[in-house]
N, C-alpha and C positions, 0 to 999 in steps of 0.2 A: 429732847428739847423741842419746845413748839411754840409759835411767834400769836399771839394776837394783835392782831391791829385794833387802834382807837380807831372808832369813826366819830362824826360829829356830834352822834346821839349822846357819844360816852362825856361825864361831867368835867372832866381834865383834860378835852380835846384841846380846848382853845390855849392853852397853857403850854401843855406839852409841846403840839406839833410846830408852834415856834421856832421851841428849844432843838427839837430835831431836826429841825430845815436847817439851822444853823450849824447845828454840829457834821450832816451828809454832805449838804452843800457847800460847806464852805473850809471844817477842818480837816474831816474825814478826804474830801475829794482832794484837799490841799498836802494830804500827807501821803495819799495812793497814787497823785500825778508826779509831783515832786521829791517826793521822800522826805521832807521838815517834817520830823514832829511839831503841830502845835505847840504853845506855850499851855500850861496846865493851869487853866481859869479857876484853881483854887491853890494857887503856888504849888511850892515844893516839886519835885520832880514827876513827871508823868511817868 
């Protein structure tokens, strides 16, 4: 497996890196300090 990073050049930058600030910084870091799962922002069970 191998990670490519967007940088700004790529056409989805501004979209994406949003969506991932929000999910590192705020569920991810929210469910690795605390242990909560998140709620699953498209219902049904995570």
């Amino acid at each position: 497996m191998s990670a490519r990073r967007a940088s700004p050049a790529c056409e989805c930058y501004e979209a994406c890196s949003g969506g991932w600030d929000v999910f590192v910084n705020g569920n991810l870091r929210r469910w690795i300090t605390t242990g909560e799962v998140p709620p699953n922002p498209f219902g049904g069970r995570a």
